[in-house]
N, C-alpha and C positions, 0 to 999 in steps of 0.2 A: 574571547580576547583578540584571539586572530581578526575578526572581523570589524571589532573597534577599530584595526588599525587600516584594515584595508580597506572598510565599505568608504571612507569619507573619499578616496580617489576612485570612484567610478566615474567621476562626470570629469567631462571635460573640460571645466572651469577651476578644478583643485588638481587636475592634471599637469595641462598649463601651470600654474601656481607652482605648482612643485618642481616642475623642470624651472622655472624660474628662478625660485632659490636654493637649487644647487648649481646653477650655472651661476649665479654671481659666489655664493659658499667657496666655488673653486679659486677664484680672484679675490674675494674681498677678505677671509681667512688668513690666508699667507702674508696680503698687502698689509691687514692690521699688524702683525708681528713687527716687520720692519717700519711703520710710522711709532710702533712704540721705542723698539730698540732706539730708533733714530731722536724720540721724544718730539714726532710731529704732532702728538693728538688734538693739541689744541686747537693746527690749523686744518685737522680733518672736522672737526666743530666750525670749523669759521668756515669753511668751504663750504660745507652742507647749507647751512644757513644764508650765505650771503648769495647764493643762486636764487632767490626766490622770486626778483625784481624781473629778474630774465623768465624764469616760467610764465609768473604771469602776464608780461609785455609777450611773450608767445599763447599764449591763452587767449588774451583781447585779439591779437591778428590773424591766430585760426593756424598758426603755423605751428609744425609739430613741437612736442616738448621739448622733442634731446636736442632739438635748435636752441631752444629758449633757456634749456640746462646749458649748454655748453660755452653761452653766452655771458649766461648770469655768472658760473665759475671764471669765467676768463677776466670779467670786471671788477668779480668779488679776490681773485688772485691779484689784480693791479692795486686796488683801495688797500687789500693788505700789507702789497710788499711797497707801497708811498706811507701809509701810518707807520708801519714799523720804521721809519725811515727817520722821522721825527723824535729827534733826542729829548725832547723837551717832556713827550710823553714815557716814552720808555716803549720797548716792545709789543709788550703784552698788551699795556694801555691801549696802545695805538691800533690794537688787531681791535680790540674790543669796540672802539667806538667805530671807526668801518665798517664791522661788520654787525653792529649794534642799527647802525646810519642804514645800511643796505635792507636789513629786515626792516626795518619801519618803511623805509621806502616801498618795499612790497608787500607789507600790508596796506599801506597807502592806496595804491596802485587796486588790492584787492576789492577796494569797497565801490570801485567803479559799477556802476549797473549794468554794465557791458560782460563785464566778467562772469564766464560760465559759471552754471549754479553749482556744479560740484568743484568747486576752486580747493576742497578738502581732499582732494586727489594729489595735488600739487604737494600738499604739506607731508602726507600720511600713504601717499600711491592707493594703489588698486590693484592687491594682488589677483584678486576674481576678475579680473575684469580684463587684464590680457589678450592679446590678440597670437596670433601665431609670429604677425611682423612684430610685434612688442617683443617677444622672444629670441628671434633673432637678432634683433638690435641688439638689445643685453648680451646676446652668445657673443657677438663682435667685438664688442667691446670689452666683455671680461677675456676674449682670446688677447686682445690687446694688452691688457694688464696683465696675465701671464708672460706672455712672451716679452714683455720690457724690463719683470721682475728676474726672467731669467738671464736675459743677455747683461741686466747689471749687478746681477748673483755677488761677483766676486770682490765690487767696488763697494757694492752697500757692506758687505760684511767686513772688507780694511775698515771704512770709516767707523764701523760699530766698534771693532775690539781690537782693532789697530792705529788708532785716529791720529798718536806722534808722529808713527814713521812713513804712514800715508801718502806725504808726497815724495817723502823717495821713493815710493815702488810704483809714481806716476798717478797717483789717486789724489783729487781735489774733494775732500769730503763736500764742501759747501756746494759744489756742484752735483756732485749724486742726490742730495738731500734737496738740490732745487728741482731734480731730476723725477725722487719722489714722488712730491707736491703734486706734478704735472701728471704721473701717473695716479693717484689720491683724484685728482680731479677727474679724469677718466673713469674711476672704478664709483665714483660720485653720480654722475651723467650714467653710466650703466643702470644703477639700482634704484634712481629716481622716478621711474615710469611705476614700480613695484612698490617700494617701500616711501616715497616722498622725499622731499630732502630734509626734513627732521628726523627719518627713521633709517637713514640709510646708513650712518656712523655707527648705529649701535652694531651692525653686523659686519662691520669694519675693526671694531675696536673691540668688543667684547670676546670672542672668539679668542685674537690674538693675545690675549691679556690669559682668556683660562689657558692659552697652549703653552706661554710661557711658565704658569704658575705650575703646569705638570711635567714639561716638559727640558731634559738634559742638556740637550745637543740641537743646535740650529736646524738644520735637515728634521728634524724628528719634531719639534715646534713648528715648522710651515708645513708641512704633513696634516699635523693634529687643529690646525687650526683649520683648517679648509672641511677636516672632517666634523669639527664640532659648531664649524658656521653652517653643514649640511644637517647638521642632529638639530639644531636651534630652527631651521625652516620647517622642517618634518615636523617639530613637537610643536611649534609656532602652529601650523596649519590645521594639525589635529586638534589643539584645542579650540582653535575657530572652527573650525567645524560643529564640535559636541556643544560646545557654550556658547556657539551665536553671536559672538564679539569680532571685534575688526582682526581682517589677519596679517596683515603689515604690524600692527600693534603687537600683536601675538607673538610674533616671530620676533621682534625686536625684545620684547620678555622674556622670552626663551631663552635667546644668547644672553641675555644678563644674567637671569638666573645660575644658567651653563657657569658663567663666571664668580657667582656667591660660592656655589658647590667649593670651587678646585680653591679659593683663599686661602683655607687651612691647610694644601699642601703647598703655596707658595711659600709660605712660612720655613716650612722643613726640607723647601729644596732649595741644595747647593745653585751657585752661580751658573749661567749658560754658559753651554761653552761648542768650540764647533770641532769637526773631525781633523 
């Protein structure tokens, strides 16, 4: 048994991997909590997605991805917050056809005969395939996502369970939650080299979903989601290993499953609440 679990990290290829997803598990765990509390998930779905015109316009010119990610979020951020903007559609509407618009556009884009032949990296990452600089990048930038989670600790959680009295104690909730996004799209651009930008929400959002379904007390939910977005890479990886299947996919399975488990005790647990 022991060695099921150890032989599959001998190589240096599921090494890397692994440090990779628990360096982003640290960031993107906790982050999902708070886009749920906040009820951003839909535009952690629209972000992931609507980057993909940027990857690939950074694919055909040879220039690195998390250029071409941080691009594609930055444009795929403006088309969302101008649709939502249009009353005639309605919010939701307006996200969806932007960023409905933005994906076809990079499929569009994709079928260029210019574009590298594994363009399924872009969608789906390459956790094997890592470099040592691929992992540092991601370290930077999930250190980034921590550290803007904590200096706005105290504002995200007024706007969650405080959100009437809010602006008297100096807290503009719409500003923290635009504040979010900006970090969302950060923790997006981090996990895109590994997981793709289709797969990178699920360990975003799935994580944060089981920690809330088990978990009391806020502190004790961004705790447990950081840990169970690191148990989802670990089980993710191990079965790429033994069954020979993609491990971005794997991983992204894993934290959903992570999330089927705990359903039955969101049922039976009382309301979050903080210290």
């Amino acid at each position: 048994m022991l060695s099921w679990l150890t032989d599959p990290f001998a190589s240096d290829l599921m090494r890397r991997a692994l440090v990779e997803v628990l360096v982003l598990a640290v960031a993107c765990g906790p982050l999902g909590v708070w886009v749920l509390l906040h009820r951003q998930s839909y535009a952690a779905e629209s972000l992931a997605h609507g980057m993909l015109p940027g990857l690939v316009v950074a694919a055909l010119a040879g220039a690195p991805l998390v250029l071409g990610a941080t691009g594609g979020v930055l444009v795929a951020a403006a088309a969302i917050a101008l649709a939502g903007r249009d009353a005639r559609l309605g919010g939701d509407a307006g996200v969806a056809v932007a960023v409905t618009g933005l994906f076809g556009l990079g499929a569009l884009l994709a079928l260029s005969p210019d574009v590298p032949a594994r363009l399924g990296e872009l969608l789906f990452g390459d956790l094997l395939g890592l470099t040592g600089a691929d992992i540092v990048e991601a370290t930077v930038l999930a250190a980034v996502v921590v550290a803007a989670l904590v200096l706005a600790h105290r504002r995200l959680t007024i706007g969650v369970f405080d959100r009437p009295t809010a602006p008297s104690l100096g807290v503009q909730p719409a500003r923290w939650e635009a504040w979010l996004l900006v970090v969302l799209a950060v923790a997006t651009v981090a996990g895109v080299r590994g997981l793709g930008s289709l797969l990178v929400v699920a360990l975003i959002l799935a994580p944060g979903a089981a920690a809330l379904n088990l978990a009391r007390r806020l502190p004790a939910a961004l705790a447990l989601a950081a840990g169970l977005a690191g148990l989802a890479g670990v089980l993710g990886l191990l079965v790429s290993y033994h069954w020979q299947v993609a491990a971005g996919a794997s991983v992204a399975l894993a934290a959903i499953a992570l999330f089927a488990v705990t359903l039955s005790f969101g049922r039976r647990r009382p309301g979050l609440g903080v210290p």
